[in-house]
C-alpha positions in Angstrom: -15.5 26.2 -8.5 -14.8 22.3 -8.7 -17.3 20.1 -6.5 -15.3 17.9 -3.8 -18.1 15.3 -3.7 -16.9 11.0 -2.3 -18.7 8.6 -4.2 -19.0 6.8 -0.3 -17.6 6.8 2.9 -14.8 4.4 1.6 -13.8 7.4 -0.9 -13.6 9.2 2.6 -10.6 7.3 4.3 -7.4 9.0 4.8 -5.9 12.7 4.5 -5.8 12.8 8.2 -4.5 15.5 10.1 -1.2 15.5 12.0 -0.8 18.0 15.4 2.0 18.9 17.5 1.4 17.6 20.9 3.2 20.4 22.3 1.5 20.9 25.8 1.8 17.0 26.8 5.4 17.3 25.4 6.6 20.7 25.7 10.6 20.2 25.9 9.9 17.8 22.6 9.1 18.0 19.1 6.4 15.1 18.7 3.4 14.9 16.4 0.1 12.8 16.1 -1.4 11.4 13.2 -5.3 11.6 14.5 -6.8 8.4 12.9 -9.4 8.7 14.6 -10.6 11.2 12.5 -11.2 8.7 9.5 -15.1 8.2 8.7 -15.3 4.4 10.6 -13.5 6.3 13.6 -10.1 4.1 13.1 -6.8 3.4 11.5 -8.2 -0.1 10.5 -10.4 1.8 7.9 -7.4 2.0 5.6 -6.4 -1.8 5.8 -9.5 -3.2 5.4 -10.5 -1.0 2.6 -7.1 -2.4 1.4 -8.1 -5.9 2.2 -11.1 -6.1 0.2 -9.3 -5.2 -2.5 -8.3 -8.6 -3.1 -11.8 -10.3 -1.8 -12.8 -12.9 -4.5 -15.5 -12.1 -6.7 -19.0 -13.2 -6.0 -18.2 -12.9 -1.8 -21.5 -12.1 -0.4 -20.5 -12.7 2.9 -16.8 -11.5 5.5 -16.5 -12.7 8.5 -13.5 -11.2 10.6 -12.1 -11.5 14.6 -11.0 -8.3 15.9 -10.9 -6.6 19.4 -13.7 -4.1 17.5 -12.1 -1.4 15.3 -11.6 -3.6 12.5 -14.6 -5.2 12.8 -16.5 -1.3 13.3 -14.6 -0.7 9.5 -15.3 -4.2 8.2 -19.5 -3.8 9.2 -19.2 -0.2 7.4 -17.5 -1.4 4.7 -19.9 -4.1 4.0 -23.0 -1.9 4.5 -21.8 0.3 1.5 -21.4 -2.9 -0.5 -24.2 -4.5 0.3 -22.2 -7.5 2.3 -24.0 -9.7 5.4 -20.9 -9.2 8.5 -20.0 -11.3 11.1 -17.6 -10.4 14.0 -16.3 -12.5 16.8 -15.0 -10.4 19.5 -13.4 -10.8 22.9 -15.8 -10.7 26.1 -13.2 -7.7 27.3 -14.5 -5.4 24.1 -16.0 -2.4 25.2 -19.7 -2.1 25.0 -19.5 1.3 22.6 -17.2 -0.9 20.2 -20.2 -3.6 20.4 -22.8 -1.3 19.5 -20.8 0.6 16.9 -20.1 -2.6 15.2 -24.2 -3.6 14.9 -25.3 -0.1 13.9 -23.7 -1.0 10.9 -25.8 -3.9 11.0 -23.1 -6.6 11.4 -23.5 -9.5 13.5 -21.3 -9.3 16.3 -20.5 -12.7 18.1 -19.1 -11.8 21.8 -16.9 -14.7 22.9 -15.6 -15.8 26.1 -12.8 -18.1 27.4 -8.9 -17.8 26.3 -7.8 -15.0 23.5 -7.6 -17.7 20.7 -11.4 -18.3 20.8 -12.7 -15.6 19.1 -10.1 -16.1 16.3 -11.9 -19.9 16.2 -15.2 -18.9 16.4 -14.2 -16.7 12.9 -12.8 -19.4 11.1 -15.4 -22.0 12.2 -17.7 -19.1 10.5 -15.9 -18.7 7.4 -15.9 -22.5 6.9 -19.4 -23.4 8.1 -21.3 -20.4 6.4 -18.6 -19.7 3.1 -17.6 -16.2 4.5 -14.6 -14.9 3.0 -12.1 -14.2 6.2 -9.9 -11.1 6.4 -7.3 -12.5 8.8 -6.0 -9.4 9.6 -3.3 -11.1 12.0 -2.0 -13.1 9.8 -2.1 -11.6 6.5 0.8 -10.0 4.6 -2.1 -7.1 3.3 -2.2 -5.9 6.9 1.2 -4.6 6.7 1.0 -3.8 2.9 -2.2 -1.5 3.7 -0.2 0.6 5.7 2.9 0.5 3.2 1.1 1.7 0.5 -1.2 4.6 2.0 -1.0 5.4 5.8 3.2 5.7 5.6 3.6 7.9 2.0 0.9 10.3 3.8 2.9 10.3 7.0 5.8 10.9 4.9 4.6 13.9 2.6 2.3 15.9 5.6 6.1 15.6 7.3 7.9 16.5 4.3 10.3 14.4 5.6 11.2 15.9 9.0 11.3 12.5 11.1 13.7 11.1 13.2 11.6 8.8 15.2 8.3 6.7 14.9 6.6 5.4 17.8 3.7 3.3 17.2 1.4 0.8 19.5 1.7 -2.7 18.4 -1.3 -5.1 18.3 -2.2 -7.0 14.9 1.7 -5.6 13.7 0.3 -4.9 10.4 0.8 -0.5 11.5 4.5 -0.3 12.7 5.2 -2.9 10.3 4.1 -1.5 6.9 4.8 2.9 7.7 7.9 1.4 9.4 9.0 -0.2 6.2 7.8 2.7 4.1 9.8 5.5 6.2 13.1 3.7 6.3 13.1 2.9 3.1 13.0 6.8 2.5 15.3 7.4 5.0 17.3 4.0 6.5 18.3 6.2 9.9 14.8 6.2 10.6 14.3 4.4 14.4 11.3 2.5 14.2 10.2 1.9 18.0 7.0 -0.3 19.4 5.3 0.3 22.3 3.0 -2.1 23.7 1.6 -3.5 27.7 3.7 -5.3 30.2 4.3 -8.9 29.0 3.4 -8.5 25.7 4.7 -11.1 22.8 6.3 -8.3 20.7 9.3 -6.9 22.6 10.6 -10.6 22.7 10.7 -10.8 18.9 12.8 -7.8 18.8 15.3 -7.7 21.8 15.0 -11.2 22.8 13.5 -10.1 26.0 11.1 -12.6 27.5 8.6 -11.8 29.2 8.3 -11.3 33.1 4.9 -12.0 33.5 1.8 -13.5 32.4 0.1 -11.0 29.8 -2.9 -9.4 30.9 -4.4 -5.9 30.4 -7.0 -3.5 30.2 -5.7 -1.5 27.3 -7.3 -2.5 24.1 -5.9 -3.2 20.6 -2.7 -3.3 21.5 -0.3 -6.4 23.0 -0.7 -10.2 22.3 0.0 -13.4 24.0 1.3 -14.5 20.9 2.9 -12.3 18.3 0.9 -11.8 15.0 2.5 -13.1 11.9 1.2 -9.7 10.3 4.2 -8.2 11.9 7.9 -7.8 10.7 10.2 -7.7 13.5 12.7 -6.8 11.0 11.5 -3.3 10.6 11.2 -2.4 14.1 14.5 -1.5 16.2 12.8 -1.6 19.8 10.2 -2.1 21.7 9.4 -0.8 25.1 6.6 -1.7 27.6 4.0 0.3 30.0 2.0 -0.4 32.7 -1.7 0.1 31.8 -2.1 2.7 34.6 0.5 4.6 32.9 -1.1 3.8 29.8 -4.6 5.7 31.3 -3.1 8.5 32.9 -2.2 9.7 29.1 -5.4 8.6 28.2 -6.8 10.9 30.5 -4.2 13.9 30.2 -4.4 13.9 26.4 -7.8 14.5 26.7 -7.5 17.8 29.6 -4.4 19.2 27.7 -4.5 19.0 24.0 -8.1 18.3 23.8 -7.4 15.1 22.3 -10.2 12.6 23.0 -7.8 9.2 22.0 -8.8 5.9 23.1 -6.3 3.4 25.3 -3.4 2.7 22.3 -2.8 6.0 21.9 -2.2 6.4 26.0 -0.1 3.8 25.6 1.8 5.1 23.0 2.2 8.7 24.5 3.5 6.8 27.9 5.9 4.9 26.0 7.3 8.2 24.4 7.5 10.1 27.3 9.8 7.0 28.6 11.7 7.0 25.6 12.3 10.8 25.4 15.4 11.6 27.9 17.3 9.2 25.6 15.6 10.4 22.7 16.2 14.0 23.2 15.3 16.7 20.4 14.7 14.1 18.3 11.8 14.5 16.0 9.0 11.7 17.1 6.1 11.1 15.2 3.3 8.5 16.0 -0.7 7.4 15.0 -3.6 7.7 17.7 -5.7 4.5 15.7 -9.2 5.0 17.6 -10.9 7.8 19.8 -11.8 7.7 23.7 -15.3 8.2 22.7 -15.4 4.2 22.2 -13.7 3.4 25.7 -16.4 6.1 27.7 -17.3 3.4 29.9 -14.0 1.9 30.7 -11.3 5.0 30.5 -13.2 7.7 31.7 
């Protein structure tokens, strides 16, 4: 009998499971890639292992902004290698996401005022203190992370049996590397977005502009201003949901399929079930990134 021992938690990422979500989605043939299930409780587990791949030797410290699942795999990341942590944070992050990211014992900075600050308060950090900086919205390894590992898994637990992905849009770096990855196995592949009313991505893909001002409760997903991580050439639509929408998933996911998935992934589902009369027997396929167990106290 062979031992199936990890070196570390990092040796842990990946080989997630994929489930039929065949009570939310009866008439339909969609599956979910539970990311969730990865050791830091993310998707972002994968691209910042990825990420720090390429950190320059003799970094000591990483400094990254993030609306807190990065950060969480960034502050677990650095505790196996012996890294000091700092994440800046917007004021709307949930408390669980906060707490998660110091029990790693990363310094979390919480800032308030307009989106952009927390991104500033990184950098300033990352100048000021010689942090090496992730930059998970604007680097090209966001995407490539997702390229490389998350899409080939995708592809083989499928065995090639997909018609459709759906994924939630925030940092870009998700739909933007599996997209890639599954058309270029298969170029009729439909690559479609889903993200919160007003959101910066659907414009760089239909040339619809938005109606509103951006807002929303839902996080990780949706930007004032699309992320540079993201390839607009990969993706063939994008479609948008009301946040109450987005929590009545969030909600049923968890009453039908047992399926405790935080906001994106309630987003995601709401955009699918919009998408499926013209979709048909199509066969969908998306990611849940996070769990609902880091949104108790705002989803639930």
């Amino acid at each position: 009998m062979r031992q199936e021992i990890k070196e570390s938690v990092m040796d842990a990422i990946g080989n997630t499971p994929v489930v039929r979500l065949g009570r939310v989605f009866p008439e339909a043939q969609v599956v979910a890639k539970l990311e969730y299930m990865n050791p830091g409780g993310s998707i972002k587990d994968r691209m910042v292992r990825h990420m720090l791949r390429s950190m320059p030797p003799g970094t000591e410290r990483v400094v990254e902004s993030s609306s807190g699942n990065t950060g969480a795999a960034l502050a677990m990341a650095s505790a196996v290698g012996g890294l000091a942590c700092d994440i800046t944070v917007p004021a709307a992050t949930s408390c669980e996401k906060v707490r998660r990211i110091q029990a790693y014992g990363a310094r979390v900075h919480v800032c308030a005022g307009e989106e952009s600050d927390y991104h500033a308060v990184a950098q300033d950090i990352a100048r000021d203190r010689g942090a090496w900086q992730l930059d998970q919205y604007c680097s090209a390894l966001n995407r490539q992370a997702h390229y490389a590992d998350t899409g080939p898994e995708l592809w083989r637990q499928l065995a090639g049996e997909i018609d459709v992905f759906v994924c939630g849009i925030g940092s870009g770096g998700t739909i933007s590397g599996i997209g890639r990855y599954l058309k270029e196995q298969d170029p009729a592949i439909r690559v479609i977005g889903v993200e919160p009313l007003h959101s910066a991505y659907r414009e760089r893909v239909t040339d619809h502009k938005p109606a509103g001002e951006f807002a929303t409760v839902i996080e990780g997903v949706g930007k004032r201003q699309a992320s540079t991580a993201f390839d607009p050439a990969v993706v063939d639509d994008v479609v948008q949901v009301a946040d109450a929408d987005a929590l009545a998933w969030v909600q049923r996911l968890a009453r039908t399929e047992g399926i405790l998935a935080g906001g994106s992934s309630g987003c995601v589902c709401a955009g699918i079930a919009m998408l499926l009369p013209r979709l048909g027997k199509l066969r969908v396929a998306t990611v849940f990134p996070d769990s609902g167990a880091f949104y108790l106290s705002k989803y639930f």
